[in-house]
C-alpha positions in Angstrom: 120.5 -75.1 -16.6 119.5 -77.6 -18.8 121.3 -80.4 -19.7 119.6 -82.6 -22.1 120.0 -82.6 -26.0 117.3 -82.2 -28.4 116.3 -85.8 -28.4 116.2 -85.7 -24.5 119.5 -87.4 -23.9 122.2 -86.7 -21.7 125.3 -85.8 -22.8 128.3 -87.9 -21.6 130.2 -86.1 -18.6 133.6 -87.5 -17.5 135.3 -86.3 -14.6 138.7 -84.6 -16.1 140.9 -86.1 -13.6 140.3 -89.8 -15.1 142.4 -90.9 -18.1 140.1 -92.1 -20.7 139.6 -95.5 -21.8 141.9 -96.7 -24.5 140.3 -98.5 -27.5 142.0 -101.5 -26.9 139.7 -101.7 -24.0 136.8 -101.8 -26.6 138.6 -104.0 -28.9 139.3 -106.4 -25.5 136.1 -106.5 -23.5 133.5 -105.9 -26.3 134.5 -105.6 -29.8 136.4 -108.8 -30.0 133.8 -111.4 -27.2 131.3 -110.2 -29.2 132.5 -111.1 -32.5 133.1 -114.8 -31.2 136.1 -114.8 -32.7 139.9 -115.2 -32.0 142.8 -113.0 -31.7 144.6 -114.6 -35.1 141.1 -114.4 -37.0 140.1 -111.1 -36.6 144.0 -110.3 -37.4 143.6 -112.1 -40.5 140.8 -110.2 -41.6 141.6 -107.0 -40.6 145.6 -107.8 -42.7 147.4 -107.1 -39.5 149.7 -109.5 -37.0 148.7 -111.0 -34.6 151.0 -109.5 -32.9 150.2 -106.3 -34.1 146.2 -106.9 -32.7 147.0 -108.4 -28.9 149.2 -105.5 -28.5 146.4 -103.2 -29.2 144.0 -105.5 -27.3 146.7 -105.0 -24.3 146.8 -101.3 -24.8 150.0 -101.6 -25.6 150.1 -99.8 -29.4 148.1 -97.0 -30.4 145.3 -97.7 -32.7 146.6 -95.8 -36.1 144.3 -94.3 -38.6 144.6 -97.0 -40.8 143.9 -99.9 -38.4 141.0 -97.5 -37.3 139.9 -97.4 -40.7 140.4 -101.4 -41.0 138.4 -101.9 -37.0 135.8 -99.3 -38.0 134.9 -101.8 -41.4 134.9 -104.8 -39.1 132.9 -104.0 -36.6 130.8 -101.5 -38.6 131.2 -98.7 -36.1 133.4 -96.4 -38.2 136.8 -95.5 -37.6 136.0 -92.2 -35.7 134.8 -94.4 -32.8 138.4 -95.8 -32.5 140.3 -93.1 -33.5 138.3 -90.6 -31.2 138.7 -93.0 -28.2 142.9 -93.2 -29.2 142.9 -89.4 -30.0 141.1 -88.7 -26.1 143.4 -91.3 -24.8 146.7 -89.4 -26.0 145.5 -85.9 -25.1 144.8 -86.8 -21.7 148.1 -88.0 -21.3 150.0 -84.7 -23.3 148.2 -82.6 -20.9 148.9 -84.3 -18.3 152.4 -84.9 -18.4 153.8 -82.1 -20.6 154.8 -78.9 -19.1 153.4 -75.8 -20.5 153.9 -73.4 -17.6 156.5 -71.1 -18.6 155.0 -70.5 -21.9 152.8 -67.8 -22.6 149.5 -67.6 -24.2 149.2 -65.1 -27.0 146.4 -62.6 -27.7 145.6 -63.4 -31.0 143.0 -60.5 -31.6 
């Protein structure tokens, strides 16, 4: 079996038992060292709180798709980069935690 894509890449394989990262991981270890700026500046810019940002940063908030929309302008990666990595983030944990064993899956043909 072949697992390469047409440009000869691998695609990304993560083991299922592993929560994926949270953006705010991004926006903490590489988004926000490499911009050489600080918490408050990239807040300003961005029109959120500071607040609003660390909490992020600290994976404590969800990244909305508006402050997706806002990091995706900043850092010029687009906001489906941020909202994928939040979207991944809070499947993982629905599927994980929610019960769905006494409901029944339907034949829909």
């Amino acid at each position: 079996m072949n697992n390469t894509t047409e440009k000869g890449r691998h695609p990304a394989v993560r083991d299922r038992g592993r929560c994926p990262s949270h953006p705010g991981a991004l926006l903490a270890d590489v988004a926000m060292p490499a911009s050489g700026k600080s918490v408050i500046e990239l807040a300003k810019l961005i029109g959120v709180s500071r607040q609003h940002l660390y909490d992020i940063a600290a994976e404590k908030k969800p990244v909305s798709p508006r402050v997706a929309v806002k990091l995706g302008k900043l850092f010029g990666n687009g906001p489906n980069v941020w909202l994928g990595m939040q979207m991944a983030y809070d499947l993982w944990h629905a599927e994980t935690d929610v019960d769905v064993s006494k409901i029944p899956t339907l034949d829909a043909a």
